[in-house]
N, C-alpha and C positions, 0 to 999 in steps of 0.2 A: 304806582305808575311804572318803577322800572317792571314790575312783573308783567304790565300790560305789552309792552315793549317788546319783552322776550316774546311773546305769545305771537304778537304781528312779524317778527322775524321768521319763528318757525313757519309761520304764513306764508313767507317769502315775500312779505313785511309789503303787501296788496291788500287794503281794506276799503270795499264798494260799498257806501253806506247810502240808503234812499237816506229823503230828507229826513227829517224829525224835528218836534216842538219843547218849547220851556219845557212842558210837562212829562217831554219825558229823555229829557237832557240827561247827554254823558257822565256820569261821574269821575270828575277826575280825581285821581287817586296816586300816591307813588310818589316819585321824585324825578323820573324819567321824563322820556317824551313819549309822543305820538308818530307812527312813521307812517308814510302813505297813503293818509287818505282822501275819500273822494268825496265831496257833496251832488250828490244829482238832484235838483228841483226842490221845491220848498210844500211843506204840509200845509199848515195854518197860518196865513200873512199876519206875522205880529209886531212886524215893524211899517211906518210909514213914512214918508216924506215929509213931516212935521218932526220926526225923531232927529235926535243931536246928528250932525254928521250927514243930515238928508239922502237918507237912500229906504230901501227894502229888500227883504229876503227874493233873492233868485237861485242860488242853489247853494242852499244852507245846511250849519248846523252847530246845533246846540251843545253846548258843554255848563255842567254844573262844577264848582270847586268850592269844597271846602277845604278852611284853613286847619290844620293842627296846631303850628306853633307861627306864634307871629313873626313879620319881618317886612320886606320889600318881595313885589311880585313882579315880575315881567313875562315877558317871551318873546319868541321867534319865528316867525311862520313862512317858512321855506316853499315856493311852488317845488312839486319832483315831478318826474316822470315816474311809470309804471313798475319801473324797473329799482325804482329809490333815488338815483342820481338827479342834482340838481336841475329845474326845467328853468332856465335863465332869459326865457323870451319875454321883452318887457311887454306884450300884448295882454299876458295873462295878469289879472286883477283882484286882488283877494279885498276884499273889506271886513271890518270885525268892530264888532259892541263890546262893551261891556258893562254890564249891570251890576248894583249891588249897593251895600253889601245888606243880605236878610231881606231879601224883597220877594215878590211870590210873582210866581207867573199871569196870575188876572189883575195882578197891578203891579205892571215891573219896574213903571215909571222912565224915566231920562236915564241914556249912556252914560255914565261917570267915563269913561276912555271911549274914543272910536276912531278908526280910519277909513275915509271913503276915498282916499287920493286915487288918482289913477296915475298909474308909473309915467304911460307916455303922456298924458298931458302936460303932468307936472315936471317932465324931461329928466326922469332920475336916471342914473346909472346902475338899479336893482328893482328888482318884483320882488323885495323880501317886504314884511311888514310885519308891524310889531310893538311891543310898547319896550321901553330901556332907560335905565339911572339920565343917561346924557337929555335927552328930550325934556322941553318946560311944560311943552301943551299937552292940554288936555284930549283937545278933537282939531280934527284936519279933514278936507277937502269939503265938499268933490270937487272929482276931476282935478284941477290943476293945484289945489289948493295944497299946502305942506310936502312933505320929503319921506312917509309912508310910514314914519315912527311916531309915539307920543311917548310919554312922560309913564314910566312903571306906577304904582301905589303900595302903598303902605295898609298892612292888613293887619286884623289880632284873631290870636284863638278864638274858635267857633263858628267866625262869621263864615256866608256864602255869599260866592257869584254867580251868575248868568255871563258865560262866553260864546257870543254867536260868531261863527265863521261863515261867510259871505264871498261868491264868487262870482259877481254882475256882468263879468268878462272873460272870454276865451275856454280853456280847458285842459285841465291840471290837476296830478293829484297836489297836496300836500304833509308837511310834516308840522309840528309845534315844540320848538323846545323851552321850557320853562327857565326863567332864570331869576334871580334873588335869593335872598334868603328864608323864606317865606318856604313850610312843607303845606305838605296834604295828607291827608289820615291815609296809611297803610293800608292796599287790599290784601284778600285773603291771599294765601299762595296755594296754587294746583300743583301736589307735590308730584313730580315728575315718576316715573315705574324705576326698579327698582334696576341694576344693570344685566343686562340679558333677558331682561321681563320686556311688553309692551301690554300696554291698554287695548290695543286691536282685540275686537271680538270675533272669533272665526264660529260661525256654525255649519254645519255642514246640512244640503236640502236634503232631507231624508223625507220628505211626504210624497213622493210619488210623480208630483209636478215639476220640471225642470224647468225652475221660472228664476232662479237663483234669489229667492224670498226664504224667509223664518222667522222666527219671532227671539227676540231679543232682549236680555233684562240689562237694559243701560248702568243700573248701578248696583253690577256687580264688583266695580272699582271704588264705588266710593269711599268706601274707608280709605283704602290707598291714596286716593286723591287729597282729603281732607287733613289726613296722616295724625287725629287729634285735635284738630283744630276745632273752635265749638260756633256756636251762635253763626254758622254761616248757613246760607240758604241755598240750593245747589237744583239748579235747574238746567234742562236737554234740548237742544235745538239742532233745526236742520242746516241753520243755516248761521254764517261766523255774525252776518248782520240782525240776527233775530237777538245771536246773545249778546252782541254791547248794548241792544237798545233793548232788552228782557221785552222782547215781543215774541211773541206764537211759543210757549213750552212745548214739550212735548207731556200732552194729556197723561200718558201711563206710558211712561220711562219702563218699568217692567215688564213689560210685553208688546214692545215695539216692533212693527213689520216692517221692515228697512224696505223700502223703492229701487232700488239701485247694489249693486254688489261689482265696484266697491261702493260706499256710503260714506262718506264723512259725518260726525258726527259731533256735537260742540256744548259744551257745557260751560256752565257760569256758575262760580263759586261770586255768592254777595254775602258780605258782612251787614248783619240785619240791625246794627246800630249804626255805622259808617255810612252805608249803602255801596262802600267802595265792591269793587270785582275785581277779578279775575276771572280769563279766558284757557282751555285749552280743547285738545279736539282729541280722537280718537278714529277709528276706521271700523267697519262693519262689513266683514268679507262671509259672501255665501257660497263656498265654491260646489261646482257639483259633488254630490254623490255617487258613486259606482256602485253599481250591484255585480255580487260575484255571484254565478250563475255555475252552476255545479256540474265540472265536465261529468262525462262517462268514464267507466274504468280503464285504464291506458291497460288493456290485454297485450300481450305478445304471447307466442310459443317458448317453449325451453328449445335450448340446443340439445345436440345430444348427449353432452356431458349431463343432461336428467338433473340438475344439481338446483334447480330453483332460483339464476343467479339471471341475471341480462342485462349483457352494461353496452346496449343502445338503446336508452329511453332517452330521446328526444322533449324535456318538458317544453317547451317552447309551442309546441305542436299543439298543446292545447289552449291557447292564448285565445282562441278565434272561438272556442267553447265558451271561455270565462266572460270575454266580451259579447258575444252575441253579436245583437246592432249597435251595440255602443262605438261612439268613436276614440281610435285607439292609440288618437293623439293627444289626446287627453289625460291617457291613464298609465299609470306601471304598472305592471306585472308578475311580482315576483314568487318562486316557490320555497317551501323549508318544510324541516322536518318535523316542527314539532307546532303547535299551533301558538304556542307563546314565542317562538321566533317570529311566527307570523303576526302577532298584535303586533309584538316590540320592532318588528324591521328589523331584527338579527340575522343574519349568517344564513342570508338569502344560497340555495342550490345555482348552480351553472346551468340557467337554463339552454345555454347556445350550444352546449357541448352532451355527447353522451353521457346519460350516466347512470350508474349500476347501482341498481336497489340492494341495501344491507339489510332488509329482511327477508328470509326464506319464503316465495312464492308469493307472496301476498305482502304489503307494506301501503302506510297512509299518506299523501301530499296533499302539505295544505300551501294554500293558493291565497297572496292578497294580492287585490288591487285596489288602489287609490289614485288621488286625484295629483296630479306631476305638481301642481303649484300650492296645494295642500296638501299635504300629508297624510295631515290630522282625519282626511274624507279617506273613511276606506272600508272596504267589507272581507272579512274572511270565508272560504269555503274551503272542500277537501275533494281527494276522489284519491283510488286504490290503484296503484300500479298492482298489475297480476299477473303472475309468469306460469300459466298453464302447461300441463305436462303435454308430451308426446304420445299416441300409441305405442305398446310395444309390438314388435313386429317378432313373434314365438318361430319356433323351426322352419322352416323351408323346405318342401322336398323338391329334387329335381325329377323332371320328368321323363320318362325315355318310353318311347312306343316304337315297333318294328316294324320296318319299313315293308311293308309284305311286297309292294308291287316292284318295289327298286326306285322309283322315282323321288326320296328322298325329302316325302313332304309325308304329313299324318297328320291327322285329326286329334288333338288333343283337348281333353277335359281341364283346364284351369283351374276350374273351379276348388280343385280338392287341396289346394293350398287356401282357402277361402278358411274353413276351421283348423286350419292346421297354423296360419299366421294371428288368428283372434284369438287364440287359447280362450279364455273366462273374460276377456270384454265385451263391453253389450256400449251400445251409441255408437257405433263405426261400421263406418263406408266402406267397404275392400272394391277395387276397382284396378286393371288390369291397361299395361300399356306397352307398346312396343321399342318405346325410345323414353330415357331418363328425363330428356327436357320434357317432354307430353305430360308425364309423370307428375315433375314437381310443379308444371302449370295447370295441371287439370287437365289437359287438351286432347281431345280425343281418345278416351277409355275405350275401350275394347267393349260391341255391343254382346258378344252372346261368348263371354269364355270357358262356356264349358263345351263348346266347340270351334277353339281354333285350330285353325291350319299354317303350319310354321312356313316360315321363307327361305328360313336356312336353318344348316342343323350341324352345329349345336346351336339355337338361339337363347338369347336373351332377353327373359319376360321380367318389365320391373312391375311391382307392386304395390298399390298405397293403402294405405291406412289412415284414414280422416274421421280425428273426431267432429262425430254430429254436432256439441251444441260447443267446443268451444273453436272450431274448426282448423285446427294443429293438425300435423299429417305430418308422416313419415313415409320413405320411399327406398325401397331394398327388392332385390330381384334373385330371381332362380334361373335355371338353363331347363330348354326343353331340347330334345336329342330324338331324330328318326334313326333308328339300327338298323342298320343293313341286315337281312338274315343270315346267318351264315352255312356256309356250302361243305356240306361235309364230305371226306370221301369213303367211297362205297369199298365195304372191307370185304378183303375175301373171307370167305367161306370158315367157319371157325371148326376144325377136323380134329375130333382126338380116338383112339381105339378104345372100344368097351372094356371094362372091366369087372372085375366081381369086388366093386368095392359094396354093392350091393345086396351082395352074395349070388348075382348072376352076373355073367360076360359075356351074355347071348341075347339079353332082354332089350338093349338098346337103352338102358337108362346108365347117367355118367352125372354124378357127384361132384366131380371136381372143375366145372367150367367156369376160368376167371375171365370176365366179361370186362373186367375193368383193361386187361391188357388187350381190347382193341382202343381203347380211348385217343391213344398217339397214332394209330393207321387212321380212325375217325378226322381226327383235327389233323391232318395233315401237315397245312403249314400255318394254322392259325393258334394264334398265343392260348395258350392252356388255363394262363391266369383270367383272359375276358371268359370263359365261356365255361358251363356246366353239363356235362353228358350225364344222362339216365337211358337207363334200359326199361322196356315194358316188351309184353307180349302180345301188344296188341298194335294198330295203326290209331286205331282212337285212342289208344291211353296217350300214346307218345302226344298228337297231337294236341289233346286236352290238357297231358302234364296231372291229369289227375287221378294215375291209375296208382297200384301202390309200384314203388319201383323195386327190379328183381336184383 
């Protein structure tokens, strides 16, 4: 009994019992009491109006007690409210039999004890009833008749009773507390989990349906429960009133689909020689499952330090990959580096913060997510942070074309920085722009650069280079320059007197003309260092530049 006790306390000591018959009466067990319960309506009328005490079942219930060891037996039978505390309105009216002793239920015969008093009839100042040492009678009422107690009894080892409780009036739980000297055979004891253990079975829905169902093997505790004990018979219910009255088991305990998450879930330990019990219960939690849904590779570009490193990866960014449609109030999301941080929930990454991949160019994150109020629900997956290189952007030439007409603009070929900046790469875009912002947005390339016309001069042509498939681009520029021609001045006349360095001084031929000392009459006042004079003997060589020079 005390173990019964403890079991309706953890209950929050509320126990709703439909009616029930002799046959299949309470075991009373223990040395404790009973605390709050309830009789609603009666099964099988097996009391009548000819019975000791004149009354019958209207919302009853049955209790069976065997004796252990002999002595005096009584009790107490308290109305309470819901809540446990005493329910003192003399409206409410309990009445109770008692049979015995060794009698069977298809002949239970005459009440040896009963009370049918009714409180307000019989003007008492208590709704308790009960049998006690002080009391001489045997049986009292109805209605007005006695003062709601009778006379205890005297029992010996072995024997049984039949205790009906009976409530013809109002609406109340109650309690029972036993008193004399008189025990009752021992129930088994549910030994409780061990500290920081619990009996809760969590499965996690991993079939595909979010119904919050699975299947469950109820006794995977029972040893623990049992903790050694033998001869006891251990049966599963849905409900705490199926297991004091071992009605409805559950069929196969082993593969049980729970209805509900969370589930209660209530087992009965019987002694199969006593028939005493024991109650406790456990929980069946199905919480969802999350699926980790496998982002894409977090690419970025390298800077230009070329170095493999980028400490702005935002992991967070990918949170709306790993969920998908799932809802993301539901789940966590955490990153790490190694996938057994990931099983174990260890030394989860900052996802809210930058942060810089420690392996060169390529490196693994693994990604779980589970369920916020389970844990234990969770799936792993992974994806590759990747730090893609840059083009390199090879030599540069600037460009200079000469202004012939003077107006300070020219037609320039572009293009020929095209192989000159791709040296040996092959997948790249070279594409041509007039301003550095156009450039590094893409925005308006230059449509035909192997002939632009400059706007000003010396201008500034930037240049990109974009990889085709991982589309990284760099951007660096060259000068394009229209030259003015330059204005030489017209030298006089270059006069020396013949000589016979020839071995004539009459022939008109002279050996020694240095052409180089008109160069300073030539360039006049222009810097000697910009410009290059050659001599030819022709007008087309000069102007072609490709005559041999004299």
């Amino acid at each position: 009994m005390k173990k019964i006790l403890t079991l309706f306390l953890l209950l929050n000591s509320i126990l709703i019992f439909s009616q029930n018959d002799c046959s299949d009466a309470i075991e009373v067990c223990g040395n404790g009491g009973y605390q709050d319960l309830t009789a609603i309506g009666v099964g099988i009328q097996e009391l009548n109006g000819s019975n000791t005490c004149s009354s019958q079942e209207n919302n009853s219930l049955w209790f069976k007690a065997s004796i252990n060891t002999a002595g005096n037996l009584g009790f107490t039978l308290t109305p309470t409210f819901a809540d446990g505390t005493t329910n003192t309105d003399l409206s409410v009216d309990f009445d109770f039999f008692l049979f015995g002793p060794n009698v069977d239920c298809g002949n239970i015969g005459q009440a040896i004890r009963c009370s049918t008093t009714n409180p307000v009839a019989a003007g008492s100042s208590s709704n308790l009833t009960g049998m006690n040492t002080t009391e001489t009678d045997t049986a009292e009422g109805p209605g007005s008749g006695g003062n709601n107690f009778v006379s205890d009894i005297d029992v010996l080892a072995g024997e049984s009773y039949f205790l009906v409780i009976d409530r013809p009036i109002g609406t109340s739980n109650f309690k029972i507390d036993w008193i004399g000297s008189a025990t009752f055979n021992d129930p088994p004891t549910a030994t409780p989990p061990s500290i920081g253990e619990v009996y809760d079975q969590i499965v996690c829905d991993t079939d595909g349906v979010i119904d919050n169902s699975s299947v469950f093997d109820l006794t995977l505790n029972e040893g623990s429960l049992l903790n050694g004990q033998t001869n006891i018979l251990t049966s599963y219910h849905t409900s705490i009133n199926d297991a004091i009255t071992n009605e409805n088991p559950i069929a196969d305990p082993i593969n049980f689909i729970n209805t509900s998450s969370p589930q209660d879930i209530y087992v009965r330990l019987t002694d199969q020689t006593t028939l005493c019990f024991d109650t406790t219960d456990f929980q069946l939690l199905v919480p969802t499952q999350p699926t980790a849904n496998t982002p894409n590779a977090y690419e970025v570009c390298d800077d230009l330090s070329a170095d493999g490193y980028y400490s702005n990866f935002l992991l967070n960014s990918k949170d709306s990959e790993v969920l998908i449609t799932q809802d993301q109030t539901l789940f966590n999301i955490s990153y790490h580096l190694t996938f057994n941080d990931a099983d174990n929930n260890m030394a989860p990454l900052d996802k809210e913060n930058p942060y810089t991949n420690i392996s060169q160019n390529t490196q693994t994150i693994f990604v779980r997510i589970e369920n916020k109020t389970q844990t234990d629900c969770y799936e792993i997956t992974s994806f590759d942070l990747v730090i893609n290189s840059l083009p390199v952007v090879n030599n540069l030439i600037n460009i200079e074309e000469c202004d012939i007409d003077g107006d300070a603009t020219v037609v320039f070929d572009l293009s020929v920085n095209t192989n000159e900046s791709l040296g040996l790469q092959i997948n790249t875009t070279v594409s041509y722009f007039t301003s550095e912002i156009d450039a590094q947005s893409n925005n308006a390339p230059l449509i035909n650069p192997s002939a632009f016309t400059n706007t000003s001069s010396p201008q500034t042509i930037y240049i990109r280079l974009s990889d085709n498939n991982s589309g990284c681009f760099i951007v660096s520029n060259f000068t394009i320059s229209a030259t003015s021609l330059p204005v030489p001045v017209q030298p006089i006349d270059y006069e020396i007197c013949d000589d016979n360095s020839d071995g004539d001084d009459t022939n008109g031929f002279v050996q020694n003309f240095l052409l180089s000392s008109k160069d300073n009459e030539i360039l006049g006042s222009l810097d000697a260092s910009q410009y290059t004079i050659s001599y030819h003997t022709s007008l087309i060589g000069a102007q072609t530049n490709n005559s041999t020079d004299i």
